[in-house]
C-alpha positions, 0 to 999 in steps of 0.5 A, spaced: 188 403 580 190 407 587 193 402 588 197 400 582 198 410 583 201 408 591 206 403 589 209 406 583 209 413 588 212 408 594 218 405 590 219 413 586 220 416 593 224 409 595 229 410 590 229 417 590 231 417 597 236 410 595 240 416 591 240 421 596 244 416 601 251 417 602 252 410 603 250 407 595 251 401 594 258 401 589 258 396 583 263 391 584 266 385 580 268 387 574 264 394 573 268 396 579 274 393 575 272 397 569 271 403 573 278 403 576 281 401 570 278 407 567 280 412 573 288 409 571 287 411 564 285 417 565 290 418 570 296 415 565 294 420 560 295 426 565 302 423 567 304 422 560 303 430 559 308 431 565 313 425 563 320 429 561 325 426 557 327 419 562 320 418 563 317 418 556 317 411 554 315 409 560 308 413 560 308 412 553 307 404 555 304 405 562 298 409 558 298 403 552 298 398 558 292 401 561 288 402 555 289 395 553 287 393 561 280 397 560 279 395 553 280 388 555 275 389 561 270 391 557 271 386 552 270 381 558 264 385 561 261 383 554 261 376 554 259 375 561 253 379 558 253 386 560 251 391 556 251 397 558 253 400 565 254 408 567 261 410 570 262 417 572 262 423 568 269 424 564 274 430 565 271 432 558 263 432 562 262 426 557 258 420 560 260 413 559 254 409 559 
């Protein structure tokens, strides 16, 4: 039983020290891809609330565009058999998961 009690305390520090590296692994693959794809949209909807009168169609489409993107990767990440992944905290403080 103290075995079992040291293991579990072993990988808890482990992993708690993992979180506290600067160096954490990043996602790759298509959760980076998502995440990146995320970040554009996000990024779409700010200009498009700066775009003057020459630049609104275009951050109109730019802002569809990347929603279309992150749509179609979350699609993707589905069928290659992922559920669920946690992005980072949105603008709004709510998290992606």
């Amino acid at each position: 039983m103290f075995d079992n009690l040291a293991r579990l305390i072993k990988h808890l520090w482990n992993v708690f020290l993992s979180w506290l590296n600067p160096n954490r692994r990043k996602p790759t693959g298509i959760v980076a891809e998502a995440e990146e794809a995320l970040q554009d949209w996000k990024q779409a909807k700010n200009a498009l609330n700066y775009a003057d009168n020459e630049m609104i169609d275009y951050a109109i489409h730019h802002l569809n565009a990347t929603e279309k993107r992150f749509i179609g990767l979350l699609y993707k990440a589905r069928e290659a058999g992922l559920k669920a992944w946690e992005l980072n905290e949105m603008e709004d403080g709510n998290s992606v998961t």
